[in-house]
N, C-alpha and C positions, 0 to 999 in steps of 0.2 A: 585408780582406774578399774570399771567393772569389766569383768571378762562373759561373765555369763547371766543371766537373769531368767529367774521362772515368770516374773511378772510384774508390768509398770503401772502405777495406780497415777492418776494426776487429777487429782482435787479442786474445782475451780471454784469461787465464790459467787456470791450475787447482789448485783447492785441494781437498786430501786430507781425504779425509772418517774420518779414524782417532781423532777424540776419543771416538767410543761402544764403540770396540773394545776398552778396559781393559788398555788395553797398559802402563799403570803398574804393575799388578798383576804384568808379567813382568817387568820390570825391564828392557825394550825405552825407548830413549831416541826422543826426539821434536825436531826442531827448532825454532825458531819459527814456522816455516808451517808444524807438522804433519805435517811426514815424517818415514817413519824413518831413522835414521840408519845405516846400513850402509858394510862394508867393501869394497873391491873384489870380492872374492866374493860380496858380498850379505848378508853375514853379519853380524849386530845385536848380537852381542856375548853373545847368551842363547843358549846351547846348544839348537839344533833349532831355534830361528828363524830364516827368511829374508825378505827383501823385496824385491823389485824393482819396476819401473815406475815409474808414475806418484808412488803412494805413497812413495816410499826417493827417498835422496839421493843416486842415481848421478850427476843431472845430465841426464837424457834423455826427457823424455817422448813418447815417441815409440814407438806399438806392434811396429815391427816390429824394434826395442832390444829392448824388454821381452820380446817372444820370443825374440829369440837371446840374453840373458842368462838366459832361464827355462830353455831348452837346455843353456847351459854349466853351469849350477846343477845340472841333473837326470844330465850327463852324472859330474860330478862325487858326487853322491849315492849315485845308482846305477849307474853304469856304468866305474867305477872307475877314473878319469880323477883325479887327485885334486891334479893341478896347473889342470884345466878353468875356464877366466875366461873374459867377454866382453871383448874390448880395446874399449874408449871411443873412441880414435883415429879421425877423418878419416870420421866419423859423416855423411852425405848428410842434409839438412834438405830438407822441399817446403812451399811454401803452396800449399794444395791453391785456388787460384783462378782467374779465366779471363785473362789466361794465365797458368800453372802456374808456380811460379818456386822452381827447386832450386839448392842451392849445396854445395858440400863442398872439404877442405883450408882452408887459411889465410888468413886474411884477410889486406887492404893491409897494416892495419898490424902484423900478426903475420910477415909476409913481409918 
């Protein structure tokens, strides 16, 4: 039993809202939470489809990811860059709380 507490963090997740979006219908794959499933490119496997963020399986939800992979996507598309990826690697996380706690590189036990 706690008696006393400086502070309560409650961490919620996020689930992808793509069931109404009739992605069956392209033959766009889903996992079981509901994301797409993409390549390192972003790319779903259906020609002219892409996904990133939240939604897709990069692994990152975290918007300022999903805008420098929405960058490499677009520089790739149309700017003719056609090796253009976001690299996943050494990604900075923050809990936006008081006080603010950011961490990046490898963990203990990855070290």
């Amino acid at each position: 039993r706690l008696t006393s507490l400086d502070c309560v963090l409650m961490a919620i997740g996020r689930t992808p809202v793509t069931a109404e979006l009739g992605l069956e219908a392209t033959g766009v794959q889903l996992d079981g939470k509901g994301r797409v499933v993409v390549d390192e490119k972003q790319e779903t496997g259906v020609s002219g489809l892409y996904c990133l963020g939240d939604a897709s399986t990069s692994g990152f939800e975290l918007t300022p990811v999903a805008i420098a992979a929405g960058r490499r996507l677009a520089d790739r598309i149309f700017g003719g860059a056609a090796d253009a990826k976001f690299e996943y690697a050494n990604i900075a996380t923050v809990v936006f709380s008081h006080p603010t706690i950011g961490t990046i590189g490898l963990t203990e036990p990855q070290a």
